[in-house]
N, C-alpha and C positions, 0 to 999 in steps of 0.2 A: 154645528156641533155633532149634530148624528151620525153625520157622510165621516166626520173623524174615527165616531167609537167605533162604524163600519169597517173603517178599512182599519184600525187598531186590530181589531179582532180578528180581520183577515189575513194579517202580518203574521198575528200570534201562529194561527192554524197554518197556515205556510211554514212557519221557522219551526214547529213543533212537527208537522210530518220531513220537511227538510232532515232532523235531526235522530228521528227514528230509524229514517231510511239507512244512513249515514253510519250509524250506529251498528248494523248488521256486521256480527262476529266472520272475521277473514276465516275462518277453518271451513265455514258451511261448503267451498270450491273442492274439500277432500272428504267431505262425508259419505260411506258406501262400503264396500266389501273390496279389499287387494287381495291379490295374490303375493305372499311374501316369497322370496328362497334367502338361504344362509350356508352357500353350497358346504362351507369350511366350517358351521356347527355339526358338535354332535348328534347325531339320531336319537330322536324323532324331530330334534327342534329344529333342520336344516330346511322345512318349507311350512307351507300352511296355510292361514287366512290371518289377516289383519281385518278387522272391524272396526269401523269410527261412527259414533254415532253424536247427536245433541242428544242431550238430558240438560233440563230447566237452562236453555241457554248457555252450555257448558259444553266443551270436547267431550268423549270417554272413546275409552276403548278396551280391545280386548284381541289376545291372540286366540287361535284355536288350532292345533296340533294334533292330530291323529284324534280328531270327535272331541276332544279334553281343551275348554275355554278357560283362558289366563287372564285375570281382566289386570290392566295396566293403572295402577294406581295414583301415578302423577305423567298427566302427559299436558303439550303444551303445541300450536301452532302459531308462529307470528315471523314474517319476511323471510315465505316459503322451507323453511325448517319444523321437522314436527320432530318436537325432543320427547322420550319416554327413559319412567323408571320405573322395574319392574324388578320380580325375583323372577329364575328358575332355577328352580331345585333348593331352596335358601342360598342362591349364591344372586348378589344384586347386578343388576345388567343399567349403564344408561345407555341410550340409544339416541343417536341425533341422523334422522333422516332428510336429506335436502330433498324437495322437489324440481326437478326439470326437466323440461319436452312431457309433463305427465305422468311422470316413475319417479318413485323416492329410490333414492341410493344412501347407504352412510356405512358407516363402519364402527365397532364397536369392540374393548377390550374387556377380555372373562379371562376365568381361573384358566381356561384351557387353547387364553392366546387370541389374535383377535380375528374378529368375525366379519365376515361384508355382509351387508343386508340390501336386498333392494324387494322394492313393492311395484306391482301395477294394478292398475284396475281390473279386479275378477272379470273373467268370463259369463256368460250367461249358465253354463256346466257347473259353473264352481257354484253359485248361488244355490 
């Protein structure tokens, strides 16, 4: 009866770290500083930095454009797509970035027509 509650409990602690493990949020592989460009937006918003970070278990992010930080108020990571909605200027932007080879590429439609976007991972400069 003992050797059972042993290995009962040793079950439990096994399927209970199995499932924490497990559990670890897909975005944490893009978290860091890119480099963005948007060669076909208007100035200033055609390059910059993209920023992803975790807050309480959660994506965030935020653009930053000539010193001036945009934080992105719904964004999303799930089967290498990181989708964002965000304003600038009060005009609404969604953005759906694919990742591959390591660089986000996507493309996007605004007031002034649509936009290519692509991301890599900053430089140590840019940091």
């Amino acid at each position: 009866m003992k050797k059972l509650g042993i290995l009962l409990t040793f079950m439990v602690i096994v399927s209970h770290s199995l499932l924490s493990n497990g559990a670890e949020p897909g975005f944490r592989k893009i978290l860091g500083i890119w480099e963005f460009t948007a060669p076909n937006a208007p100035q200033p918003y055609n390059g910059g930095i993209l920023t992803l970070k975790e807050v309480d278990q959660k994506l965030t992010g935020s653009f930053t454009v000539q010193g001036q930080s945009l934080p992105i108020p719904t964004i999303d990571f799930a089967d290498n797509i990181l989708s964002m909605e965000f304003d600038v200027e009060n005009s609404p932007i969604s953005l759906k970035l694919t990742l591959k080879n390591g660089v986000f590429e996507g493309t996007t439609e605004t007031t002034n027509g649509q936009v290519t976007v692509s991301a890599k991972p900053a430089t140590q400069d840019a940091k």
